[in-house]
Every structure is written in C-alpha cells, then in structure tokens.
C-alpha positions as CSV (number, residue, x, y, z in Angstrom):
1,X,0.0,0.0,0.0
2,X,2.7,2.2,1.0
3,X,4.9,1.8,-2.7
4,X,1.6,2.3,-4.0
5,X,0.9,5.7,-2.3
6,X,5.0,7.1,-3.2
7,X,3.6,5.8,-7.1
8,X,0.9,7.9,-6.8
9,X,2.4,10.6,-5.3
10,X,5.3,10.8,-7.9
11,X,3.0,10.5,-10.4
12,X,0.8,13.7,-9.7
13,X,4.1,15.3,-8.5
14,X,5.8,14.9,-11.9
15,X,4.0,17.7,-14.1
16,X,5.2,20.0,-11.4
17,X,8.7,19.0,-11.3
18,X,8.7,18.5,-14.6
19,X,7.6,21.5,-15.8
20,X,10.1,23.1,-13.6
21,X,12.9,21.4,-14.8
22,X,12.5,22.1,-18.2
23,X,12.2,26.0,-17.5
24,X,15.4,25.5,-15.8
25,X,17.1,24.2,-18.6
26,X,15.8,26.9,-21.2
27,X,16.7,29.6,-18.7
28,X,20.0,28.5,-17.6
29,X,21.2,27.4,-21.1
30,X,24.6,28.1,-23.0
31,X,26.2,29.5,-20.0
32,X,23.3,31.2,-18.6
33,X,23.4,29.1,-15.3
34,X,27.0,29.4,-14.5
35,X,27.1,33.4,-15.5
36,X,23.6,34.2,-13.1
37,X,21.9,35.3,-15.9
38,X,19.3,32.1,-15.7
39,X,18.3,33.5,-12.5
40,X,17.8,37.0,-14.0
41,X,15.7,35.6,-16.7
42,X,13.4,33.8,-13.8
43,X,13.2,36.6,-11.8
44,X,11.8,39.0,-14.9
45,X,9.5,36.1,-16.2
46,X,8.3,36.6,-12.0
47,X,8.1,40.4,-12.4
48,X,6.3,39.8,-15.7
49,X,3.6,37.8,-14.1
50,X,3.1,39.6,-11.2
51,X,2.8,43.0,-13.4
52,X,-0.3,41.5,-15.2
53,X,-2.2,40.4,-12.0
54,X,-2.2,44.3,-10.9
55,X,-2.9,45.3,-14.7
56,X,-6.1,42.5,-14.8
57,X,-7.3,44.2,-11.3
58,X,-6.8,48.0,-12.4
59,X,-8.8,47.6,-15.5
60,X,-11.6,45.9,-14.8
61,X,-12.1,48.5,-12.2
62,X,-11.0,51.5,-13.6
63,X,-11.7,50.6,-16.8
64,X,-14.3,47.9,-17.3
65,X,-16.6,48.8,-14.5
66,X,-18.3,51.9,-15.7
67,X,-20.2,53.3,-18.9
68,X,-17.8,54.2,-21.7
69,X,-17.7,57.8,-20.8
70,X,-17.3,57.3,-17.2
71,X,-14.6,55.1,-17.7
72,X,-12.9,57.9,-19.9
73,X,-13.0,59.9,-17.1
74,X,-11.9,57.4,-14.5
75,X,-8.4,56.7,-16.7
76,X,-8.2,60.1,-16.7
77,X,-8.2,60.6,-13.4
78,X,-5.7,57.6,-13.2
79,X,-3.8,58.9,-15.5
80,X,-3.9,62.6,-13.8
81,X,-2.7,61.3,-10.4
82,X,-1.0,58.0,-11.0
83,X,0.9,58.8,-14.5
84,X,1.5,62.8,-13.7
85,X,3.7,62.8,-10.9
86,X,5.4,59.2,-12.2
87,X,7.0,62.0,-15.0
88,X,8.4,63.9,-12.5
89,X,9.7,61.3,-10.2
90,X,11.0,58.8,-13.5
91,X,13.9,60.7,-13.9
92,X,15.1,60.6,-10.2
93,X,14.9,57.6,-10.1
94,X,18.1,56.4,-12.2
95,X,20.2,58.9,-10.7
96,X,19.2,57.8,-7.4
97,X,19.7,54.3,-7.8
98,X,23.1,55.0,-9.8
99,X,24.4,56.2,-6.3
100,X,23.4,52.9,-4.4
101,X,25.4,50.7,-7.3
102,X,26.5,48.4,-4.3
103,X,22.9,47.7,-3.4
104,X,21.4,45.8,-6.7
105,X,20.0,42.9,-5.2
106,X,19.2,44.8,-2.1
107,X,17.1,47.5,-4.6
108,X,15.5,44.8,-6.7
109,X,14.1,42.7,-3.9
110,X,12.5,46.2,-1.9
111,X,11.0,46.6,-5.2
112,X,9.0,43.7,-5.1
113,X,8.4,43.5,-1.6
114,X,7.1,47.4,-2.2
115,X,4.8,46.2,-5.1
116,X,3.8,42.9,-3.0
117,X,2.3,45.3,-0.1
118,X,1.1,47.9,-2.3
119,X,-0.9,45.1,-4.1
120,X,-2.5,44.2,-0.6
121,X,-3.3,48.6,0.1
122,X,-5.1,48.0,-3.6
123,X,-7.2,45.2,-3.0
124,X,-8.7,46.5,-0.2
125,X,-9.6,49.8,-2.0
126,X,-11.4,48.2,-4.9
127,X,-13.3,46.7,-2.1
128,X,-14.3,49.4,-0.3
129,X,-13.8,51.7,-3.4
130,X,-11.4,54.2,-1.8
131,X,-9.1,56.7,-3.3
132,X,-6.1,54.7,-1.7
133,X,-6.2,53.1,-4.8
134,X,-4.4,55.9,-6.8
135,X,-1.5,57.1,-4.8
136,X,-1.0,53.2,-4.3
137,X,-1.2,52.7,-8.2
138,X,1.6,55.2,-8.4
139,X,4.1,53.5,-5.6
140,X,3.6,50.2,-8.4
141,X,4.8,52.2,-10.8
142,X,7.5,53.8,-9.3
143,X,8.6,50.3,-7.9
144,X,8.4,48.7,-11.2
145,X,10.1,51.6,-13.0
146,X,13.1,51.1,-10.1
147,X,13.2,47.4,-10.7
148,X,13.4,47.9,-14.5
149,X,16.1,50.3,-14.1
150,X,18.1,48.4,-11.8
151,X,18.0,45.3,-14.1
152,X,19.4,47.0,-17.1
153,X,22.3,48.3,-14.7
154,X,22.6,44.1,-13.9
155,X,22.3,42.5,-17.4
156,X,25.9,43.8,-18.6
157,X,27.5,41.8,-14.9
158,X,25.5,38.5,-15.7
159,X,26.6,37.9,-19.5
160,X,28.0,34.5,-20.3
161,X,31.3,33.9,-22.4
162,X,30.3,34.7,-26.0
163,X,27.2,36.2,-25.4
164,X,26.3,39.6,-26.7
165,X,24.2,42.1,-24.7
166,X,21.5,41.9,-27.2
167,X,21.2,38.4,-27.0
168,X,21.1,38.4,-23.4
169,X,18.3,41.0,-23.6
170,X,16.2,39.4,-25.6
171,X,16.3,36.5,-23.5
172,X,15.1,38.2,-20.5
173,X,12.6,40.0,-22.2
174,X,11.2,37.0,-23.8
175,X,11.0,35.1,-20.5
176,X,8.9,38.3,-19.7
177,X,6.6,38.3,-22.5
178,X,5.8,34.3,-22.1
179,X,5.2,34.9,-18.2
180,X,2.7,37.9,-19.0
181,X,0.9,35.7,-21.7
182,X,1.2,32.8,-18.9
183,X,-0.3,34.4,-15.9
184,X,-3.0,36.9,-17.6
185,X,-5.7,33.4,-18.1
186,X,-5.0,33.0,-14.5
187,X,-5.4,36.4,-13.4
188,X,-8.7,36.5,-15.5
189,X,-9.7,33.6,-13.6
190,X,-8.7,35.1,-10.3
191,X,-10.7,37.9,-11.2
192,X,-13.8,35.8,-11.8
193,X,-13.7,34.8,-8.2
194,X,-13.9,38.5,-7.2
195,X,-12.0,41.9,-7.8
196,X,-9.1,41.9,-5.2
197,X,-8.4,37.9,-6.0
198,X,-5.9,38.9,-8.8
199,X,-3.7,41.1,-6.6
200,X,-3.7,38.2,-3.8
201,X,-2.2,36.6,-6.6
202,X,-0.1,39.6,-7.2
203,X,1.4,39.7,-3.6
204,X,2.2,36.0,-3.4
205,X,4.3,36.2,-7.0
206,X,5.8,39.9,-5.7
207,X,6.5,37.8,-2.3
208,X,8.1,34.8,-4.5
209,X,10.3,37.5,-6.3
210,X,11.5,39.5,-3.5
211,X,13.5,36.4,-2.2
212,X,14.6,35.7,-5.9
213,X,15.9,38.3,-5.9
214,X,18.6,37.8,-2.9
215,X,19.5,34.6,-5.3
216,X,21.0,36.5,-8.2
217,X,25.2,36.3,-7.6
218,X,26.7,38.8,-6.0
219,X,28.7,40.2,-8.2
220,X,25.3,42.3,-9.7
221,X,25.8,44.5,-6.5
222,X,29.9,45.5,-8.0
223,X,30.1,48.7,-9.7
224,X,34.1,48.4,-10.7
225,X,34.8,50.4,-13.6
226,X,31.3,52.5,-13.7
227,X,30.0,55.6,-14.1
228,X,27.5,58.3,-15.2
229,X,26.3,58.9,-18.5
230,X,25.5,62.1,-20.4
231,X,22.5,61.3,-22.7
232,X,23.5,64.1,-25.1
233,X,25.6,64.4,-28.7
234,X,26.4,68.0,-29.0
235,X,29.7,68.9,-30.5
236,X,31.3,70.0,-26.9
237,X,30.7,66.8,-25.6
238,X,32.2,64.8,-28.6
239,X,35.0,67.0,-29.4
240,X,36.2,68.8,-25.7
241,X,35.4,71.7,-24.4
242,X,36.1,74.7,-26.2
243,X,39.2,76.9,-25.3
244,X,39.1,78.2,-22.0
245,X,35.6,76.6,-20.7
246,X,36.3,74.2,-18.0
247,X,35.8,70.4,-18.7
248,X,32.6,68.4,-17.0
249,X,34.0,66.2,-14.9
250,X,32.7,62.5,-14.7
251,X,30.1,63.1,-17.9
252,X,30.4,61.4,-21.2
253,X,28.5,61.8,-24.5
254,X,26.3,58.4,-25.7
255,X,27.2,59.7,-28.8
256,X,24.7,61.0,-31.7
257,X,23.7,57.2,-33.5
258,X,22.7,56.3,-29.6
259,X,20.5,59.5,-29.3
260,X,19.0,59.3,-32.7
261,X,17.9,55.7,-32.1
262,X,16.5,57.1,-28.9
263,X,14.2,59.4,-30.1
264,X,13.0,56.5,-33.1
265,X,12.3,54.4,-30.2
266,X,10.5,57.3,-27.9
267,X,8.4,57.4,-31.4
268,X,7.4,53.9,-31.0
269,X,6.9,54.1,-27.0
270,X,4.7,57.0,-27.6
271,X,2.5,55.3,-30.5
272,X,2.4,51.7,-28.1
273,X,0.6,54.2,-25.2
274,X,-1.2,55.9,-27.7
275,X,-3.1,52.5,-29.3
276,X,-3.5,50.9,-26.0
277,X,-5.8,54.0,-24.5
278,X,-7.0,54.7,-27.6
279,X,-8.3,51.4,-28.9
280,X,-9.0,50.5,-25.5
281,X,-11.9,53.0,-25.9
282,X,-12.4,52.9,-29.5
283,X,-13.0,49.5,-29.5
284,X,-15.0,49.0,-26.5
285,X,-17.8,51.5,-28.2
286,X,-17.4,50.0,-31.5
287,X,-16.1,46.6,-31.3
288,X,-14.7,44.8,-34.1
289,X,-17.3,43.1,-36.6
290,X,-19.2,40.3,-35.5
291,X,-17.4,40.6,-31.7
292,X,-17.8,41.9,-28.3
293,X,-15.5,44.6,-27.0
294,X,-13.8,42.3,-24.9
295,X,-13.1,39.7,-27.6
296,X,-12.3,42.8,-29.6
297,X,-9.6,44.1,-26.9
298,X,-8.5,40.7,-26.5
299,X,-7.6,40.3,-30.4
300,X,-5.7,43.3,-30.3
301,X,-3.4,42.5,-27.4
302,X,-2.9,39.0,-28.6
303,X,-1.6,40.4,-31.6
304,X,0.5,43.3,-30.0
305,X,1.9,40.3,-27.7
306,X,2.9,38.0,-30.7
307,X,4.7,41.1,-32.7
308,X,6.3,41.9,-29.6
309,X,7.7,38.4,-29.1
310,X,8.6,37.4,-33.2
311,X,10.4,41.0,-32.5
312,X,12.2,39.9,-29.4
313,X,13.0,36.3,-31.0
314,X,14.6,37.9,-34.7
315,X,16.0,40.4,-32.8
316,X,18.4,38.3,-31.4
317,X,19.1,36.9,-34.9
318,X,19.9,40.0,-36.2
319,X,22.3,41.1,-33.8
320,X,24.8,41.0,-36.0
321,X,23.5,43.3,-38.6
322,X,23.2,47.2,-38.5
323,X,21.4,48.4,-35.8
324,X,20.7,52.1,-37.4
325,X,19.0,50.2,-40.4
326,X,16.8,47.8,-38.1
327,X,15.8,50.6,-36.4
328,X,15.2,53.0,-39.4
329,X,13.3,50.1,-41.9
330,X,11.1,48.9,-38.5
331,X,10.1,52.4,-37.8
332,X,9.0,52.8,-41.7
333,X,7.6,49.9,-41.5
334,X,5.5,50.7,-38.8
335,X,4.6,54.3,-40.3
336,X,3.6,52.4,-43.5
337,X,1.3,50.3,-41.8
338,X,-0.5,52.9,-39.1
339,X,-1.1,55.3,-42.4
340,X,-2.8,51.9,-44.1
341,X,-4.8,51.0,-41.4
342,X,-6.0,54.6,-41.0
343,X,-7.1,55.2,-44.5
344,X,-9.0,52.1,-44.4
345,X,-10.2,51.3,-41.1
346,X,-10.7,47.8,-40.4
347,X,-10.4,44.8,-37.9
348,X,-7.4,43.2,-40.2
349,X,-5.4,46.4,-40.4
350,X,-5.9,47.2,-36.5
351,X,-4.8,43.8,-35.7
352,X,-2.1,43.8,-38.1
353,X,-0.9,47.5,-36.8
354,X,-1.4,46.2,-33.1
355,X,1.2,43.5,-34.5
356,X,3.6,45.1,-36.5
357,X,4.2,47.9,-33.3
358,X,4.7,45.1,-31.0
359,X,7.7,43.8,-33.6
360,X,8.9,47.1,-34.0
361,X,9.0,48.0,-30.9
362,X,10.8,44.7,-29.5
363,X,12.9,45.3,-32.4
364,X,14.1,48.7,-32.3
365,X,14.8,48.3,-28.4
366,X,17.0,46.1,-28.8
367,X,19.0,47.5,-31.6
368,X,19.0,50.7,-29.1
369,X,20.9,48.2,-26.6
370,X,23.4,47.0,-29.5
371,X,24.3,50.7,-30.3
372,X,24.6,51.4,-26.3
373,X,26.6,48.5,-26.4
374,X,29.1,49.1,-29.4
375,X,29.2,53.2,-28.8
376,X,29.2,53.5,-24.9
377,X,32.4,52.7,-23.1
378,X,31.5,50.0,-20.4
379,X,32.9,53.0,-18.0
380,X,29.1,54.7,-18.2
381,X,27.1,52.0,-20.2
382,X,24.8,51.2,-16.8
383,X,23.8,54.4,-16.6
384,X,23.2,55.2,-20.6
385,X,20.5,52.5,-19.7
386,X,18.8,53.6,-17.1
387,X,18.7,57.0,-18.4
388,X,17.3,55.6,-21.7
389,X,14.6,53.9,-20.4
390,X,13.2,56.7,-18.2
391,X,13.1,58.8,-21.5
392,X,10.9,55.9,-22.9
393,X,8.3,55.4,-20.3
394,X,8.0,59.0,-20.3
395,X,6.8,59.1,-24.1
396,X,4.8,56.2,-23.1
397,X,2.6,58.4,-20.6
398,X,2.6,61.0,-23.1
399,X,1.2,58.9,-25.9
400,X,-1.1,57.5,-23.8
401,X,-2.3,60.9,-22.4
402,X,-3.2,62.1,-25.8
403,X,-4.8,58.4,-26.5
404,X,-7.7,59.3,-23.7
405,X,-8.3,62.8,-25.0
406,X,-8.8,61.8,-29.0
407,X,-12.0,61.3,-30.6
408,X,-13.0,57.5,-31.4
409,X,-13.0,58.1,-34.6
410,X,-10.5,55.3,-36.0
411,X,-9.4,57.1,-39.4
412,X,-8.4,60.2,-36.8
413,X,-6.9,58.4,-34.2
414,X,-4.7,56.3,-36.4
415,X,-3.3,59.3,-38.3
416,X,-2.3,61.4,-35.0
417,X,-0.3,58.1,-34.0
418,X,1.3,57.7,-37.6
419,X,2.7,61.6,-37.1
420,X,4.1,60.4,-34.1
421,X,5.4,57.5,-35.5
422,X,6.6,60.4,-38.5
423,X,8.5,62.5,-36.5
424,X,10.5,60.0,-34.5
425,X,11.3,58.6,-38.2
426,X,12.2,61.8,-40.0
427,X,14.4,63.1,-37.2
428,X,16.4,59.9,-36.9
429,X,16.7,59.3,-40.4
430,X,17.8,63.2,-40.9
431,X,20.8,62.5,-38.1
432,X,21.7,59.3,-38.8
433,X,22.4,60.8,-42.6
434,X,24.0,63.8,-41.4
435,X,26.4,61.3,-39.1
436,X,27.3,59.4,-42.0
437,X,28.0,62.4,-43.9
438,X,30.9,63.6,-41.0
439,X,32.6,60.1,-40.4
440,X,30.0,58.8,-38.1
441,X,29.0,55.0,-37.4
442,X,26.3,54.0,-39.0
443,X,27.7,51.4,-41.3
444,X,29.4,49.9,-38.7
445,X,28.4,46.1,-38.2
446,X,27.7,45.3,-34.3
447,X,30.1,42.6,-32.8
C-alpha cells in the first residue's frame, strides 16, 4: 500500500517537477546558469507575471466597470494622479539608484516586496472603493520603473562567455513576454472569483520574487569600472570643451547614433501608449465586426503580444546586422502600416498594426541596446540604460495621455499616431544621414 501511495504521489508530483525542470534548462542554457543570468531571466518572467495580476485588477475597475464615458473619465483621473507625478519622479529615479550601485540585489528585492504590499493597500480599495487606490497605483509604478532600471544596470554583470548584450536582452525579455501571456488566463480567472483575488495573486508572485531576488550572484551589487552617463551628442561633448571653458568632470557623450535611435524608439513608445488608450476606448464603443468589446480588446493584445515576441526572437538573430538600419526600416515599417490602417479602417489592419508595433518596438529596443553597447564605453554604459529607459516610459505616458483625449473616430486616431510615429522617423533618419555624412557609425556592423 505504502509503494503504492510514493507511485501515486510521484506521479501527480511529476508535471510540477517536470515542468520546472524544463524551465530550468531553457533559462539556464549556453552558459546562462553558470554566468547568473538564468536566475535574471526567472526573476523578470516573476516580475512579468506579477505585473499582469495588478494590470487585470486595475482595468476591470478603472476601466471595465463603468459606462464608456465614465470610464474615460476614471483613466483620466488615473492617469492625472497616477501617471503625472510618475514623470516627474522617473527621472530621479536612475540617478538615485546609480548612487546605491553596491545595493542591486538589495534594490530589486524592496521593489518587489514594495509592489507585493502595495498590491494588498489595492485590493482592499477596490473593495471598499477608496481613493487609496491611486496614490498606491503610483508606488507600483514607481517600484516597477526602479526594478526595471536596476536590471538594465545588472544584465551587462550576468553575461556568459560569447554572449552579446543583445542576446542576453532578448532573453530576459522573452521570458517576460511568455510569463505575461502565462499568468494573464489566470489572473482572468482570479478575477472571476472576485475583484481583489488577482492582486492576492499579485502579492504572493511579488513575495516569490523579492526572495529571488537575494539569489542572483553577488557580483550584480559590483560597480568596478562605472560611471555616469551624459544622454547628449552636442559637439562640446564629442570634441572637448572649447578653449578656455572648463571640462565636466565625470560626464560622457552616448554619442549621436545612440541619441538618434533614442528618439526612433520614444516614437514607438509613444504610439504603443497611444493604441493601447486609444483602442481601449475605440473598440469597447465599436467593437470589431461580428465581436464583443472584450473579444475585440482581447484580439488586439494578442496580436501586440505575438509582434512583440517574433520582434524579441529575430532580434536576437539579427544582432549581427546594423542596428541604425533595423531601427530605421522597423520604424517605416510601422509608419507604412499605421497610415494603411488609417485610410481604411478595419479589424485586419488594426490587428495587423497592433502587430507590427509590437515587432517594431521589441525590435528597435534592442538595436538601441546593441548601439549602447558598441558606442558606450563600459565605464558609463549602466547608466546610458537607465537614463534611456526613463526617457521611454516617459513618451509612453505621453502617448497614452493624448490616446484618452482623442476622438473615437479610428481614421483620426490612427493618423495622429502615424505623425508620431513620423516624426520619430524623420528626425532619426535626418541624423543618422548627417552622421554618415561627417565620419560617423552608422555602417558599422555590431560585434
């Protein structure tokens, strides 16, 4: 009776084990384990799922809950209180972490326990239906945008032999993508059980990852050889001060292909926060054909997710090509599409631009990190990171801020997101030119 149990027990025990065993051996392939950077990827696929149990919880009450025009109002509001002050305090935050560089782990693993409690203060609001719920909103995204920006900072420490940083990007974010797709049918089901369950859920993963965390090696919390990074390409910072100004001690120049890509992928950021307000509302008062608004929503994310990950997946492919051309051919690509889809409005083309943004996006970020990588001495590269990515989520919240105030009229709304798209692509193209033209980079093939 006894072997019999043990048979039984190993048998329903197996898909577990399993299961975690061959996650293991994805994450810590070709070096991965050995280098720490399998336990990065684990602890973004954690971050990743726990992100979309607060996401499922916020929108179906800020968004789902109420009338269309209500719910305008409400993301608004959101937006207003959450999304306003996150501008101002984004770009402290990478300054403030670059002076705790010893403290990586330490940093990570207070921003998930942060985001685990503040998951908790939430679930009780949308209970009782409190304003709590905003200013608590906000410490999430504050703690998320920390975590983010210490684990750039990390990635460069955790790279196996022979691996390029693109590569190792595009791991991590991949493990991030297939968590999110992962947990969101789970936090939907949560959700079904009531509104707080998918933040319980949320503070058990946050929880999970704040002891990950401490598990990473500790050679993330070094800072040898570092330092801070000057996101700008003007001619004094290239060339030396001029006779008789004083030098800037401690700053250096990304250089000009760095910011150019920068401002092609704040172009993108800004159209991915424009779509996902816009449509949000444009399609919940006039669905897709033949659909409900939430089948309609759910087509367009699915499609934004898949883009994202083929983009995440070829970009590591391509790592070896030109990063000025990805970027410049994705972000035409891109415009091509969003001015198609506008001038004949449709559930295929909105799909299809939901998809191709995804790719481009993926895409263009990480031929932003091969260019960081190739033009940024490894003296300031952490920092170039972090400063890049505050300068993203920033034209995220302003795409997004525009996306609640537009019309639903599709033909509209998809033009005043391909002029942003337009205007990232012009002025990159224009500098990118013009660095070719005085000796720059751009042809140069990434290692």
């Amino acid at each position: 009776m006894g072997g019999a149990v043990r048979s039984v027990g190993r048998a329903l025990h197996f898909p577990v084990t399993g299961t975690a065993r061959g996650i293991r051996r994805v994450t810590h392939a070709h070096g991965a384990g050995e280098s720490g950077l399998g336990k990065l990827i684990e602890l973004h696929a954690v971050n990743g799922a726990g992100d979309v149990m607060v996401t499922v919880a916020l929108a179906s009450t800020v968004f789902f809950s109420v009338p269309t025009d209500e719910a305008r109002g409400r993301v608004a509001l959101y937006l207003a209180i959450t999304m306003a002050p996150f501008t101002v305090l984004a770009p402290v935050i990478g300054p403030l972490l670059d002076r705790l560089p010893h403290g990586r782990r330490a940093a990570m693993a207070a921003a998930m326990l942060a985001r685990a409690l503040l998951s908790l203060i939430i679930s009780g609001a949308v209970a009782s239906g409190s304003l709590e719920l905003y200013p608590a909103a906000l410490g999430v995204l504050v703690a998320s945008k920390a975590y983010g920006v210490v684990r750039s900072a990390v990635v460069p420490r955790l790279l196996p032999p022979r691996f390029s940083l693109v590569k190792a990007n595009s791991r991590v974010t991949l493990a991030g993508l297939l968590a999110t797709g992962a947990a969101a049918p789970v936090a939907a089901g949560l959700h079904a059980l009531g509104d707080p369950w998918p933040l319980y859920g949320a503070f058990v993963i946050f929880v999970a990852g704040t002891f990950l965390s401490f598990s990473l090696p500790p050679k993330v919390d070094s800072a040898k050889g570092e330092d801070v990074a000057l996101l700008a390409a003007d001619e004094q910072h290239l060339h030396g001060p001029r006779r008789g100004q004083a030098k800037r001690p401690g700053l250096r120049t990304v250089g000009p292909a760095v910011t150019h890509a920068l401002g092609a992928n704040a172009a993108l950021r800004c159209l991915s926060g424009f779509l996902i307000f816009f449509l949000a509302f444009l399609l919940r008062e006039h669905p897709l054909t033949g659909e409900s608004a939430a089948v309609s929503l759910g087509i367009v994310g699915v499609a934004a997710g898949a883009g994202n990950a083929l983009g995440t997946a070829v970009g590591a492919w391509l790592r070896s090509r030109a990063p000025e051309i990805i970027i410049v051919t994705v972000v035409a690509v891109v415009l091509g599409t969003a001015v198609v889809a506008a001038l004949f409005f449709g559930a295929f083309l909105v799909a299809c631009l939901a998809a191709v943004a995804g790719f481009a996006q993926a895409l263009a970020k990480l031929a932003l990190d091969a260019l960081i990588q190739r033009d940024v001495p490894e003296l300031v590269r952490t920092s170039a990171f972090a400063r890049s990515e505050t300068l993203l989520q920033m034209a995220w919240v302003f795409g997004g801020a525009v996306g609640i105030v537009m019309p639903l009229n599709g033909t509209v709304g998809l033009l005043v997101g391909a002029a942003f798209v337009a205007a990232g692509w012009l002025s990159t193209l224009k500098g990118l030119l013009a660095s070719a033209r005085h000796g720059g980079r751009a042809s140069t093939r990434v290692a």
